[in-house]
C-alpha positions in Angstrom: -63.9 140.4 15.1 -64.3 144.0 16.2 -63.6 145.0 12.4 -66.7 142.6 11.4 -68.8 145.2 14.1 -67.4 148.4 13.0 -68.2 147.1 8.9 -71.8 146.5 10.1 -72.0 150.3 11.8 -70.9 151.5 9.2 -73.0 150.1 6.6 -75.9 150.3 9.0 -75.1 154.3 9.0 -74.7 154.2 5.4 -78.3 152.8 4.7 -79.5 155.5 7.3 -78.1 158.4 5.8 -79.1 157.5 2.0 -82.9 157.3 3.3 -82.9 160.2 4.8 -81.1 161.6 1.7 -84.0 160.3 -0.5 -86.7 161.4 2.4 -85.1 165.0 2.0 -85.0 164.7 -1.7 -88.2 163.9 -1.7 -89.8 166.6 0.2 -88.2 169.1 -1.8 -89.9 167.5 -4.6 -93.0 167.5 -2.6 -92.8 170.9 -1.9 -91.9 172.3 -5.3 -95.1 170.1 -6.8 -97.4 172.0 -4.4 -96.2 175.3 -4.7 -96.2 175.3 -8.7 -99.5 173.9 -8.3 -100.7 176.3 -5.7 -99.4 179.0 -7.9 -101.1 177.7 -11.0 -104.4 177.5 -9.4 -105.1 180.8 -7.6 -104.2 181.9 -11.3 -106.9 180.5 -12.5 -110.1 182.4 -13.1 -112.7 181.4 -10.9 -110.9 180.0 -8.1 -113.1 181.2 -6.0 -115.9 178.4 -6.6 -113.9 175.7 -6.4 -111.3 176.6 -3.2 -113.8 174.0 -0.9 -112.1 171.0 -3.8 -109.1 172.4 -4.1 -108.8 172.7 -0.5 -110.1 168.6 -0.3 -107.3 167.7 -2.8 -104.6 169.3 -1.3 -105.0 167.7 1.8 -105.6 164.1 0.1 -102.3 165.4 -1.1 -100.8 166.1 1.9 -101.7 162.6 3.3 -100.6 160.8 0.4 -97.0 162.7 0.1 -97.4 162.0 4.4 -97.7 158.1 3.9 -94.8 157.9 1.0 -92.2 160.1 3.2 -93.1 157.7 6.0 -92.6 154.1 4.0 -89.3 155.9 2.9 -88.1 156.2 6.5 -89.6 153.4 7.9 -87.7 150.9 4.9 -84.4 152.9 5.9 -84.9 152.4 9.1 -85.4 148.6 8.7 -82.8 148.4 6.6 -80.5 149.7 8.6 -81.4 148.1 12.0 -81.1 144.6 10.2 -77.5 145.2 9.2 -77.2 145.4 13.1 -79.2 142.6 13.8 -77.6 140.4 11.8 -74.2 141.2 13.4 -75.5 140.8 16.7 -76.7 137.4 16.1 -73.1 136.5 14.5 -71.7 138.0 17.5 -73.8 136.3 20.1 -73.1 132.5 17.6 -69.4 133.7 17.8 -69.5 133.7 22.0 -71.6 130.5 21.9 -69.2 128.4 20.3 -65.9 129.7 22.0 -66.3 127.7 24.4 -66.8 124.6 21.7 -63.1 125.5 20.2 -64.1 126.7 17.4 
C-alpha cells in the first residue's frame, strides 16, 4: 500500500519537474527571441521614429510570452496535483472498505 503512495509522489514530482523544465526552456527561448530582436532593431536606420511601436510590441510581447509561461506551469501543476488526488481518493476507498473485509 505504502509503495502505491510513494509511486504516486514520485510520478507527481516527475510531472513537476518536466514543467518546470519546459517553463525554463522556454524562457530561455523567450529571452533569446527578444534580445536578437532587440538587437536587430536598434540596428535599423530610423529607429528613432518608430521606438513609441516598438515599445507597444514588445510589451504585447511580454504579455503574450507572460500568459504562455503561466498555462505551462499552471498544466504542470494540475497535472501533478491529480496524480495525488487520485491516490488520495484510492487511499481514503482503501480505509472505507477495511472494515467490509475486503
Amino acid at each position: 500500500h505504502e509503495k502505491k503512495n510513494i509511486k504516486a509522489l514520485t510520478k507527481a514530482n516527475k510531472i513537476a519537474f518536466e514543467g518546470w523544465q519546459a517553463l525554463v526552456r522556454r524562457q530561455s527561448e523567450i529571452l533569446q527571441e527578444t534580445m536578437t530582436e532587440a538587437i536587430a532593431n536598434a540596428r535599423k536606420q530610423g529607429a528613432a521614429k518608430y521606438r513609441m511601436e516598438l515599445a507597444t510590441q514588445g510589451f504585447e510581447k511580454a504579455l503574450d510570452h507572460m500568459r504562455e509561461l503561466a498555462e505551462i506551469a499552471t498544466n504542470s501543476q494540475k497535472e501533478a496535483y491529480e496524480v495525488v488526488r487520485k491516490r488520495v481518493d484510492e487511499n481514503v476507498e482503501h480505509f472505507k472498505n477495511l472494515g467490509k473485509g475486503k
